[in-house]
N, C-alpha and C positions, 0 to 999 in steps of 0.2 A: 342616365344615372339617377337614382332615384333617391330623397333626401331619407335621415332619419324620421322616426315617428314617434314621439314619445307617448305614454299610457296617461298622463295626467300634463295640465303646463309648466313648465319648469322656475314659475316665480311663484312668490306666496302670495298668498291671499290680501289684498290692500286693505285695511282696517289700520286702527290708532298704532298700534304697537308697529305697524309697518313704519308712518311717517316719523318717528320716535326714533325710530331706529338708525330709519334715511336721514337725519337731522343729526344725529350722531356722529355717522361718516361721513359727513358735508364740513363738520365740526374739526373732527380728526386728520382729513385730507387738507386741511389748511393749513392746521398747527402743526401737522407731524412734517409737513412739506418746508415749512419755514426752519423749524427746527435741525434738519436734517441738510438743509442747506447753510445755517449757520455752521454747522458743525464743519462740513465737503461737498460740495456739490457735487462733483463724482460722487462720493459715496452715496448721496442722496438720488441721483442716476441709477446707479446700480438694485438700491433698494426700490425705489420706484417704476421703475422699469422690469423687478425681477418678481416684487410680488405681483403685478398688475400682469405679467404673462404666464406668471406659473398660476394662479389661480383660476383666470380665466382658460387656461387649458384644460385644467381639473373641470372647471365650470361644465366647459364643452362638450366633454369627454362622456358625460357620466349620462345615462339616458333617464335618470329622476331630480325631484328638487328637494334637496336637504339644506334647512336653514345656515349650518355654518358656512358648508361651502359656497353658497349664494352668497350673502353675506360678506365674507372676506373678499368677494369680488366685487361687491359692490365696496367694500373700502380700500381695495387695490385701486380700483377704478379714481377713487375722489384723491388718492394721492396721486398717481400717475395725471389727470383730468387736472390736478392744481398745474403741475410742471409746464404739461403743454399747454395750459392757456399762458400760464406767465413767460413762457421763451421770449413769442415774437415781441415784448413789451420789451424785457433783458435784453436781449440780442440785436434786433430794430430798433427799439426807441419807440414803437409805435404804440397813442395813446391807446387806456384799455375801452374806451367808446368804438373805435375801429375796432378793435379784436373782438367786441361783441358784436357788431354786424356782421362781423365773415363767421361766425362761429352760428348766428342767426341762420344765416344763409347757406350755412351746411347742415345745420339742422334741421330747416323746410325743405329742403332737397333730399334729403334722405328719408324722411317722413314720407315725401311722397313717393321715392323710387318702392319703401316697403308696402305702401298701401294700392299705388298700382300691380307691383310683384306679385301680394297675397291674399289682396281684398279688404284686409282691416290690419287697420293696427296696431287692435287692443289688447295691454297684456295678459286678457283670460286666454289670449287664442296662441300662445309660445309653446304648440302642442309639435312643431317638427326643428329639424333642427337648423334647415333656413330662416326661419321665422325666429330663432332664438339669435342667429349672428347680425341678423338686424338690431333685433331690440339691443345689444350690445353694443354694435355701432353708434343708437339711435343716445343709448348712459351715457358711453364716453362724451359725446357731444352736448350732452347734457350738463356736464360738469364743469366740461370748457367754457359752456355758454354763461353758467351761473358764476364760474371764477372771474370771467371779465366781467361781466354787469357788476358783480360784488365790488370788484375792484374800483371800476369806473366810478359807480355813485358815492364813492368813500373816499376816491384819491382825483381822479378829473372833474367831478362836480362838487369837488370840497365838503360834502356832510359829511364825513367822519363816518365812525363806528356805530353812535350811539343811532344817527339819526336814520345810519341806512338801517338797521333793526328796525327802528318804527317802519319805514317805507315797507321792509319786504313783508312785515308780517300782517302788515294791511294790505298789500296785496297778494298773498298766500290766501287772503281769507275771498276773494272775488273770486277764483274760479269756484269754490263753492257754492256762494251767492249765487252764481250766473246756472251753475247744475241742480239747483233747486230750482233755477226759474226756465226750464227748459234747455240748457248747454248741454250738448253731446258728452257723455260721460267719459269719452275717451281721450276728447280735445280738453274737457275739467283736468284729467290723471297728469297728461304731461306735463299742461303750464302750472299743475302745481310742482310736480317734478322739475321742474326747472326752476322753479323760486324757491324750492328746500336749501338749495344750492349756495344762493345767497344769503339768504336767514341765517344756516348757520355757520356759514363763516365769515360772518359778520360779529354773531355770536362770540366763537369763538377766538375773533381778532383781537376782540373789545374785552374779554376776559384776560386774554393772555399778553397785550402789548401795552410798553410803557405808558404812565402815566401824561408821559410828556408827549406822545401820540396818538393820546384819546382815549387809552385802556385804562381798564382795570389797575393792572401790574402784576398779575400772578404767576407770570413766565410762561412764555409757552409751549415750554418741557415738561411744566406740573398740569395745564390746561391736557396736552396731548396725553399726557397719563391718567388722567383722571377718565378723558373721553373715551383712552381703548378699557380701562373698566367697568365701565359702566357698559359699554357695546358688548364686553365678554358676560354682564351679565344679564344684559336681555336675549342675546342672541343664545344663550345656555338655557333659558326659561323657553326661548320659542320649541328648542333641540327636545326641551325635554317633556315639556306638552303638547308639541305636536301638534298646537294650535291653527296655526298659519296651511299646516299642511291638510289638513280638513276640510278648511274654506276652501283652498287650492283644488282639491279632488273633487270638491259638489260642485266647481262651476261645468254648464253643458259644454263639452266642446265643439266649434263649428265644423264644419268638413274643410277637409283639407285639400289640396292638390300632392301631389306625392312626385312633381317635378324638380327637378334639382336647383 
């Protein structure tokens, strides 16, 4: 059986407007996740679980990359990636420092099952359609990873909001540092991808929760409204410049295997 092959990769091009963006959804999956559980947790099931599979089918489905629909998958993703890192905490009791080790360790394991699988596992090369249900794999666990560490350094090692913001966005800025000084640019992409995670929803906790628990106080029913605006209007600027998807097409693609 032999996989799809897509003409171009199916993510956008990484530049500013990308992490902005990813920073957004990281933002949004926290508040819209809190919010919607304050409201039903089933209900918050149901939406969570329904955007996070309907889009990611769309995602899958489609054999080019258009920012919205990317996009809403990656923000299905950071609501659904809030739910199941928070379960086993709700449901077990288990601190969120464990939940970040297992979440660790499915994250190194799956790194390596795709980079033994395909050769690499950098996202210019999400040219077939095995290689895309990896990198997919590879989000979810991303989000999970980043909602327990968030959690952990703000609720199990007691800094709060404010101070885990300084921490993440000083270490957001290291794998930079280390890819300037020679760090594989593919091992820089993920661990920042994984610290957007926390940054902001840390951000976004510390904006939207009471005063009397380290926030801001501006609700966070007005934080999660304000974040899907702002998301609807960059990802409307990428749709309609086209920007992302140009970097996207001049990168060279590698060769592929065409095994299922």
């Amino acid at each position: 059986m032999r996989t799809r092959v897509f003409p171009a990769p199916k993510v956008p091009a990484v530049f500013v407007m990308f992490w902005v963006v990813k920073l957004l959804t990281t933002g949004i999956g926290e508040t819209a996740s809190d919010y919607l559980g304050s409201v039903s947790i089933p209900l918050a099931g149901v939406i969570g679980i329904g955007t996070f599979g309907t889009a990611l089918y769309l995602q899958l489905k489609a054999d080019t990359y258009h920012p919205v629909r990317y996009w809403v998958t990656v923000l299905g993703v950071a609501l659904f990636g809030t739910m199941i890192a928070d379960g086993p905490h709700v449901a077990l009791g288990t601190p969120y420092w464990f939940d970040s080790i297992v979440y660790l360790v499915l994250l190194c394991g799956l790194l390596t099952w795709w980079r033994r699988s395909e050769g690499t596992i950098s996202v210019h090369s999400i040219t077939t359609a095995r290689r895309e249900r990896f990198y997919w794999g590879v989000v979810l666990l991303t989000f999970g990873l980043g909602t327990a560490v968030g959690d952990a350094t703000a609720i199990d090692f007691g800094l709060g909001f404010t101070w885990s913001i300084v921490l993440f966005a000083v270490l957001i800025v290291v794998p930079l540092g280390l890819w300037k000084l020679g760090l594989n640019v593919t091992v820089a992409f993920w661990a920042s991808y994984v610290l957007t995670r926390p940054l902001g929803a840390s951000i976004a906790d510390w904006l939207g929760k009471p005063t009397h628990d380290g926030g801001v106080g501006w609700g966070i029913g007005p934080v999660t409204l304000v974040g899907l605006l702002l998301f609807a209007a960059f990802v409307t600027y990428l749709a309609v410049t086209h920007s992302d998807v140009d970097h996207a097409r001049s990168v060279e693609r590698e060769p592929v295997d065409s095994r299922s």
